[in-house]
N, C-alpha and C positions, 0 to 999 in steps of 0.2 A: 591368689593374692591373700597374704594375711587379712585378718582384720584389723584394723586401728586399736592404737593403744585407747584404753579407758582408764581411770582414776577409779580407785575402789576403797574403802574406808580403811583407814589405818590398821593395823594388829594390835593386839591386844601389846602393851609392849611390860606387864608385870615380870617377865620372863629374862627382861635384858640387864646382861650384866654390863656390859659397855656400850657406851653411845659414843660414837662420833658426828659431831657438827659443823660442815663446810671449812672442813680444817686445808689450813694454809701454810706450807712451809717453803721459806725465801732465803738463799745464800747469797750473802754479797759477793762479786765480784772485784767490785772497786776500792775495797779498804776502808779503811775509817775516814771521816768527816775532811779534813786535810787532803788526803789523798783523791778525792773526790771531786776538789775544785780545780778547775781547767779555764784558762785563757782559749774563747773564740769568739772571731770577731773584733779582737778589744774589749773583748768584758769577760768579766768574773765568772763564771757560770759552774754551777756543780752538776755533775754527769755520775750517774748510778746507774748499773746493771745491775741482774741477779740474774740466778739458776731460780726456777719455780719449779722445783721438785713435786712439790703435791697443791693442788689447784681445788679447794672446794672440794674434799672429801666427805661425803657420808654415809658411816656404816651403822649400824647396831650388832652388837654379837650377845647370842642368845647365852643362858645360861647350861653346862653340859655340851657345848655344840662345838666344834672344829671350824670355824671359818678356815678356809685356805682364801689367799691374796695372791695373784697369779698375773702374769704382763711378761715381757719383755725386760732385758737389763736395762736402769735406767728409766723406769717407769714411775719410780717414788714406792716401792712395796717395804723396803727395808727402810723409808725415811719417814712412812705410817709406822711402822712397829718402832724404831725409836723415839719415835713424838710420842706416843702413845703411853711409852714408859719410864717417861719424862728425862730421858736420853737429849732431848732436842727440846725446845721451847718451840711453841707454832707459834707461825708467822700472823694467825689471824684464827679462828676457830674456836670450838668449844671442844673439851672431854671428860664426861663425866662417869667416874665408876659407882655403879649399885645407887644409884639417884644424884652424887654427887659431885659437884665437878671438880676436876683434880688439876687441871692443867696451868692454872692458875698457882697453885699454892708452894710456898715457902718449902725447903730440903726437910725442916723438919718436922713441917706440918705433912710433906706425904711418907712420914717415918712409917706410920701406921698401915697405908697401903703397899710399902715394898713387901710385905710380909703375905701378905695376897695377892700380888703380884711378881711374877719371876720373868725371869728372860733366859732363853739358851742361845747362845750366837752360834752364825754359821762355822768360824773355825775354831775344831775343838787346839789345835795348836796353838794358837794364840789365847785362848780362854781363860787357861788354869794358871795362878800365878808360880813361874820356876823357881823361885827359893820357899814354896810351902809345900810339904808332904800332904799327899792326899787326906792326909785325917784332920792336920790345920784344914786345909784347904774348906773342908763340909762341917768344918765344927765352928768357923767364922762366923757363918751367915745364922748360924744358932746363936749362937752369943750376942750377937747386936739385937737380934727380936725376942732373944730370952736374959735379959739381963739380970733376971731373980732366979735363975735356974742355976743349981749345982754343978760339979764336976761330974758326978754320974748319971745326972740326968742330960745331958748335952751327949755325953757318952754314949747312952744308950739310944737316943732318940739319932745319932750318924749309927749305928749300929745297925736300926731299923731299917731306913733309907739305904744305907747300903746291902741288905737283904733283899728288899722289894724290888731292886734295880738288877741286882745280881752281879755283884761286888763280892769280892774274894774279902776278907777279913786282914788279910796279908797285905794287900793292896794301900792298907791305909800309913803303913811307913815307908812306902817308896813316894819318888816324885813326877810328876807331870810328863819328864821328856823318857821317862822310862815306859811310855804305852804306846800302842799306836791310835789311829786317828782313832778308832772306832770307839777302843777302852777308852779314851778321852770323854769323847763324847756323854757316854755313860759315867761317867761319874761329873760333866759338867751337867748330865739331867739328875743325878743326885744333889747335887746342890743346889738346885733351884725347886728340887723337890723335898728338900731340910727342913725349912721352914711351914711344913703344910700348906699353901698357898691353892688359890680356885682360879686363878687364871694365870696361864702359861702364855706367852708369845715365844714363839718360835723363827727363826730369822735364819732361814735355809739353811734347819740343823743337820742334814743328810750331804747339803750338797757338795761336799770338802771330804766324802767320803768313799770306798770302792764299792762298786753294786751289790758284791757280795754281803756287805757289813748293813749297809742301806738299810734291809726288808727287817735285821736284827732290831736295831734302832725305829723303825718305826712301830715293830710290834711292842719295844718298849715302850716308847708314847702313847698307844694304844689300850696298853693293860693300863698304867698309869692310869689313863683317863677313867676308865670303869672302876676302878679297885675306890679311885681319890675324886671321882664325881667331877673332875679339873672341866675347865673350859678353855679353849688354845684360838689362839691368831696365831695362823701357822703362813707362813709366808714362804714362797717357791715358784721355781718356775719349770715343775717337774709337774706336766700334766696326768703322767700315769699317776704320780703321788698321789695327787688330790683326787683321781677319779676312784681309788681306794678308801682313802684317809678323812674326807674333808664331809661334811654333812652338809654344807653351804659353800659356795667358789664367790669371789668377789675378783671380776676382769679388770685391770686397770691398764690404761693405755698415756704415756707420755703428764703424767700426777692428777690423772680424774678416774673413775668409777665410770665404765663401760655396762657395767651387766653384773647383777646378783642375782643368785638362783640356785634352791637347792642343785645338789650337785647332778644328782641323776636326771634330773629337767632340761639340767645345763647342756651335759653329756649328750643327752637324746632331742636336743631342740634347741641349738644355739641361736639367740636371735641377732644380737649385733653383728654388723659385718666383721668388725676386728673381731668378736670371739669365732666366728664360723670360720674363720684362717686360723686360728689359732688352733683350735681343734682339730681342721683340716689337714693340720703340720704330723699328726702323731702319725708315727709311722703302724702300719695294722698288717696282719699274716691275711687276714680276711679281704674280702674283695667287697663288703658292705659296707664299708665308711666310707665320707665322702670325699667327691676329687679335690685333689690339690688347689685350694685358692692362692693362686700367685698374686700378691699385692705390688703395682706400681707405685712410684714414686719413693722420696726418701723420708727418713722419719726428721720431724722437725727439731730443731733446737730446742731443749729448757729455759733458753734464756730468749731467745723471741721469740715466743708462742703465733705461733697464726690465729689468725680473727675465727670467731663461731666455732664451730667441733675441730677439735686438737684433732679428728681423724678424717679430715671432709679431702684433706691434699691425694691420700691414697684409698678413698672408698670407690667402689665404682657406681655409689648413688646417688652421690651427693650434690646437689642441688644448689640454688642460689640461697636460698635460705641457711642451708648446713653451713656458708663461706662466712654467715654474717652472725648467725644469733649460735647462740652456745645453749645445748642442748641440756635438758636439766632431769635425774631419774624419774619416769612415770612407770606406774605401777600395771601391769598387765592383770586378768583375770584373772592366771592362773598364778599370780602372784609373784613373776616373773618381774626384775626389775631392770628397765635400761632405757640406759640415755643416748636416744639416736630420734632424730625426727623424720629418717624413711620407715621405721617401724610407727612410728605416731601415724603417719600419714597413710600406712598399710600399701607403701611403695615397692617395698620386699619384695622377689618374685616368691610363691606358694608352692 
């Protein structure tokens, strides 16, 4: 039997580039204000739905480090990475970059953070705009964060970037629909690498592409990172990915945070039940990983959430407790973080 979760003192937290705080993202359903008022009973009455995409998220992402954000489709992973880069406005929560908060503020008060922050999306098809040649395309995003810069310095500085990516020089007068996915890609991570920027999010830049091209593109991301010191929210739902790629995994299940933990902890000691099915799923040539956890029941709606842990309908530990109180991250010894209270309660079998 495990042992019960303990609380252990905070980390030092000098090292974090990004905070996330109990962040909240809500889609209406029902339209604007108008649309919302309904006759029943004989009375007036206003009637609201939403999707609750992401429920009280919190993460830190360290300075240097690679989170990966990993779940199921429909979990809120790509609706964290667009809030985060002010894509999305939250529904409720804090976010604060290098001490300060950002999510609050004005288009052109975060002028100053797009420029250290980029995005690659997941399809390089859709990405690059089709009436600009690749050399508009990477001298754009220079020209709005260098407005005092020359014609040859913007030149040379897409010059670079496309050296360091390994961009043909030729490439830079042709257009978008003349690559394939992969070339795409690569010069949609040139351009969010134009501007020098220290944190990348990433929003399943691989998974719109053929395995072959895959391993290319992440060893770009890779070198990138060491060469440019970068820090990545990488977002996927490719577990061999992250069990390469990622320094830290964050499990999310149905818009809440199941389980943070370095990767290799993760890998070799999943504590939550959703992450031990989860890991359970990757298929292995070896006969030492463990058996197939088949989860019953169905996964629940975004828009009714079930009372207490969003995962209590198909755990097979869950308790009366798990149906009623919503379980909140507690910190294990080994620094392991998750939100389940059969681990609190050292209910786990061992």
């Amino acid at each position: 039997m495990n042992a019960p979760a303990q609380k252990i003192p905070a980390t030092d937290t000098t090292d974090t580039l990004l905070e996330i705080r109990d962040l909240e993202k809500r889609f209406s359903l029902t339209g604007d204000f108008l649309e919302q008022l309904k006759f029943k009973g004989g009375k007036l009455v206003r009637h609201q739905e939403h999707v609750h995409a992401i429920n009280g998220v919190s993460l830190d992402i360290r300075r240097g480090e690679a989170l990966c954000v990993v779940g199921e489709s429909g979990c809120g992973k790509s609706t964290v990475a667009r809030t985060v880069m002010g894509l999305l406005s939250p529904s409720a929560g804090e976010i604060r970059y290098d001490g300060t908060r950002i999510d609050n503020m004005s288009t052109r008060q975060l002028l100053s953070y797009r420029r250290r922050m980029q995005m690659i999306f997941q399809n390089p098809y859709a990405s690059l705009n089709p009436r600009m040649t690749i050399q508009q395309t990477l001298e754009e995003p220079v020209r709005l964060h260098h407005p005092d810069w020359n014609r040859q310095q913007v030149v040379d500085q897409v010059e670079r970037v496309m050296a360091s990516v390994g961009i043909d020089p030729d490439w830079g007068k042709r257009f978008g629909h003349e690559f394939s996915g992969g070339q795409r890609q690569r010069i949609a991570i040139a351009r969010a690498l134009a501007v020098d920027p220290e944190f990348i999010v990433a929003d399943e830049p691989i998974s719109a592409l053929d395995v072959s091209i895959q391993a290319q593109v992440l060893n770009l991301l890779t070198d990138a990172q060491q060469e440019r010191g970068l820090t990545y929210l990488f977002i996927t739902h490719d577990l061999a990915v992250v069990e390469h790629f990622g320094t830290r995994v964050a499990v999310m299940y149905l818009g809440t945070v199941c389980e943070v933990a370095e990767t290799a902890t993760l890998f070799a000691n999943p504590r939550h039940p959703y992450t031990q099915a989860l890991l359970s799923a990757i298929p292995r040539l070896d006969d030492d990983g463990p058996d197939h956890i088949r989860l019953d029941g169905e996964v629940p709606t975004p828009v009714n959430l079930p009372t207490g842990c969003v995962f209590h309908g198909r755990c097979p530990y869950a308790n009366q407790r798990c149906r009623e109180e919503v379980p909140t991250l507690q910190t294990l010894n080994d620094g392991v973080r998750v939100a389940c209270h059969a681990v609190e309660e050292g209910r786990l079998p061992g």
